[in-house]
C-alpha positions in Angstrom: -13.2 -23.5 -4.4 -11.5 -26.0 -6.9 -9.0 -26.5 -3.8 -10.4 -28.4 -0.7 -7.1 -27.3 1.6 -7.6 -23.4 -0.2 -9.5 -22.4 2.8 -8.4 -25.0 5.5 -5.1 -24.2 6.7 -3.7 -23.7 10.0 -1.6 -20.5 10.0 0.6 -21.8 12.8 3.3 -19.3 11.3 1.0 -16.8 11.9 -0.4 -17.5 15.0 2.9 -17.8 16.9 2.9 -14.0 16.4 -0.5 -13.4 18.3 0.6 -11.9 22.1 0.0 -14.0 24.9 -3.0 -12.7 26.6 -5.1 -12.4 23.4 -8.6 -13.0 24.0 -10.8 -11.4 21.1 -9.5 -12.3 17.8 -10.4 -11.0 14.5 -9.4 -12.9 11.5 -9.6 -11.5 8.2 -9.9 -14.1 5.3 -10.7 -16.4 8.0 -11.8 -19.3 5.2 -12.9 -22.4 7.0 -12.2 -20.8 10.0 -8.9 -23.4 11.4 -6.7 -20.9 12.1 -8.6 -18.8 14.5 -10.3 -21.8 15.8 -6.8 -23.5 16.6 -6.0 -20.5 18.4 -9.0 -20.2 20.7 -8.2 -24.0 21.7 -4.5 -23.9 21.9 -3.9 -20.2 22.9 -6.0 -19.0 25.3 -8.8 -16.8 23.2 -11.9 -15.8 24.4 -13.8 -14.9 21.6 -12.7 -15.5 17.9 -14.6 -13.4 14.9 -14.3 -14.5 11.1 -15.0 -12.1 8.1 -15.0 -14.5 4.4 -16.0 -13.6 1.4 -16.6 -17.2 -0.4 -20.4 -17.6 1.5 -19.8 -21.4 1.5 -16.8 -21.6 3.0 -18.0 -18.7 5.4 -20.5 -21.4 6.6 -18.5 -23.5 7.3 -16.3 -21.2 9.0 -19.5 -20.6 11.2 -19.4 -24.2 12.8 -16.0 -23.1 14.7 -16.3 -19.5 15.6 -18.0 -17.5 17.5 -19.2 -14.8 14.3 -18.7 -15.0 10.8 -19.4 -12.2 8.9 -19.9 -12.6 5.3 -19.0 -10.5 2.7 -16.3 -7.8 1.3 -14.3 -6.3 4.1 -13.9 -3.1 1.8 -18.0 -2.6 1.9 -18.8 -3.7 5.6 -18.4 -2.2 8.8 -18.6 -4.6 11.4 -20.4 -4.2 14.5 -17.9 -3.4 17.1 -16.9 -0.8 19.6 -13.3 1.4 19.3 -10.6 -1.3 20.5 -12.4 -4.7 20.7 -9.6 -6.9 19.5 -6.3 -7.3 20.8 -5.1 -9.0 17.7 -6.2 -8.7 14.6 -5.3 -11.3 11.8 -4.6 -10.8 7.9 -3.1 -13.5 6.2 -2.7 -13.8 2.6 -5.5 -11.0 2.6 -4.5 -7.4 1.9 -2.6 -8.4 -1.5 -6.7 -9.0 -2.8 -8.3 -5.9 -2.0 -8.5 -3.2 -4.1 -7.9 -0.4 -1.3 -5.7 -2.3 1.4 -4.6 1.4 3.0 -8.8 2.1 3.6 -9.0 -1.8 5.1 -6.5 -1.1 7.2 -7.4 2.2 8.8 -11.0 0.4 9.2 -9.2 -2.5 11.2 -7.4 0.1 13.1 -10.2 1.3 14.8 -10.9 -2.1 16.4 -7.8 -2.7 17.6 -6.8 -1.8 21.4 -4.2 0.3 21.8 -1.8 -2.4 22.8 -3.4 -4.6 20.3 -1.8 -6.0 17.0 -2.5 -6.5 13.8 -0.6 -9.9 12.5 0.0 -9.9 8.2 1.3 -12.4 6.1 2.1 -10.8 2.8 3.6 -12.0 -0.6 6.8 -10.8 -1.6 6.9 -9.7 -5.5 10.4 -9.3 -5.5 11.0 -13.5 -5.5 13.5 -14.6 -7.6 11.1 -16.6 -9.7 9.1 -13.2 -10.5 12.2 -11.4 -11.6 13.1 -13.8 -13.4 9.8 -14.3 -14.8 9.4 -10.7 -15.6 13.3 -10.5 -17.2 12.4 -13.6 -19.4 8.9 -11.4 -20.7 6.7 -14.3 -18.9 5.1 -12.3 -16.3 1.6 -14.8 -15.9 -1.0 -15.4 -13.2 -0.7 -18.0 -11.9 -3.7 -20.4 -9.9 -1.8 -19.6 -6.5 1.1 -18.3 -5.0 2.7 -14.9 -5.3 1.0 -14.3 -9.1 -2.4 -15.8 -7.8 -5.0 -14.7 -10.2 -7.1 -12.8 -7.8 -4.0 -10.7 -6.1 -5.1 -7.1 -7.2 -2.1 -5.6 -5.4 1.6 -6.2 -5.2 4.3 -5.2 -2.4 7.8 -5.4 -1.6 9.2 -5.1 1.7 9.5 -1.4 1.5 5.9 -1.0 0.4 4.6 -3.4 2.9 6.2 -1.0 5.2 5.1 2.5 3.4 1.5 0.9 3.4 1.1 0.5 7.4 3.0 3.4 8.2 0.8 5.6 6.1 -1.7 3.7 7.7 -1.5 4.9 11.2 1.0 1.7 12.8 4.2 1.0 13.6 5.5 -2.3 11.5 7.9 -5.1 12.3 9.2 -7.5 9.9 8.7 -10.9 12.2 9.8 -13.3 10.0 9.8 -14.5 6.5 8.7 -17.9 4.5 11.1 -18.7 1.8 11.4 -21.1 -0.9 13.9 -23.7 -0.2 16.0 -26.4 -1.9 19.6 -27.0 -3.2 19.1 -24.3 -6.1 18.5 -21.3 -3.2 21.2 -22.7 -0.8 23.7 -23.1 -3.9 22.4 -19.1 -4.9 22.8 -18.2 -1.3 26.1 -19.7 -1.1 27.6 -18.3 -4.6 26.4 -15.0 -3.9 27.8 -15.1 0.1 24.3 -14.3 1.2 23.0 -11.5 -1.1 20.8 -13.7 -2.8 18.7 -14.8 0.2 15.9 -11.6 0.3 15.5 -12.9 -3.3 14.6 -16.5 -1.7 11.5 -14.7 0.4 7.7 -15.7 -0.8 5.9 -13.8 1.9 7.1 -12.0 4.5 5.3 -12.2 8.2 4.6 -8.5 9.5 3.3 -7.7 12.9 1.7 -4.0 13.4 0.7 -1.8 15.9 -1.6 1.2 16.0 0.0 4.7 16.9 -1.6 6.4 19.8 
């Protein structure tokens, strides 16, 4: 709450993953609610749902959406028929929870069956948390990938144990990574075997199986 621009982003890296046609979104986390309501003005969507669990910033959330719902998406079920949503968002959201493999056979459930669900998930295999770890200075941090309030961590083989065991189908979409002339120099010096060391989160698109 210390952090004006915490909850105000635009998730364009996100959003260029939700399918064209979308026209009920569900966005998890949705903070102020910028990112969903960006994509109901720019992409086409009907109908755009928020769940947040900060109350304040779920009211302001409220002045964009359609529906907030506020509260812990590990306690509530929200009020919505099998396969409402054709896409589903969860950015920076499933590394907070305590059971993300319950949340996301919940969220299944509300997805149609060519719907998708659209993740953005840290990486804790960054150079800077190895490094951090091999040095014996493994320390939360205020944000980023050792945020104080991450409960979980993943890699990108847990990221894809997690939704697999989960009932979808995953594909890694894309990845945010640091950059600068330290990684390029790494990158270089190592002919390329450095760079899944580079990734901070990586950008996951899921589907449910039938």
């Amino acid at each position: 709450m210390n952090d004006p621009n915490y909850y105000s982003l635009i998730r364009r890296d996100v959003l260029q993953h939700v399918p064209a046609g979308t026209k009920r979104l569900l966005d998890v986390g949705c903070g102020a609610g910028l990112t969903a309501h960006y994509a109901k003005h720019t992409l086409g969507v009907e109908e755009a749902i928020g769940v947040e669990y900060v109350e304040p910033v779920a009211r302001r959330a409220s002045e964009y959406l359609d529906a907030v719902h506020i509260g812990d998406i590990e306690q509530m079920e929200l009020p919505y028929p099998d396969g409402y949503f054709d896409c589903i968002l969860c950015a920076d959201v499933l590394e907070h929870l305590r059971d993300p493999w319950e949340v996301l056979r919940k969220l299944r459930r509300l997805l149609s069956p060519a719907g998708v669900l659209v993740a953005s998930i840290p990486n804790i295999g960054h150079l800077s948390v190895l490094a951090k770890i091999i040095f014996d200075r493994f320390e939360y941090e205020p944000s980023g990938i050792l945020d104080r309030t991450h409960l979980r961590f993943f890699t990108r083989h847990t990221i894809k144990q997690m939704f697999t065991s989960t009932g979808y189908t995953v594909h890694f979409a894309g990845a945010n990574r640091s950059r600068g002339w330290k990684f390029f120099l790494l990158n270089v010096a190592t002919l390329g075997l450095a760079r899944p060391f580079s990734i901070v989160q990586y950008l996951v698109v899921a589907r449910p199986v039938s």
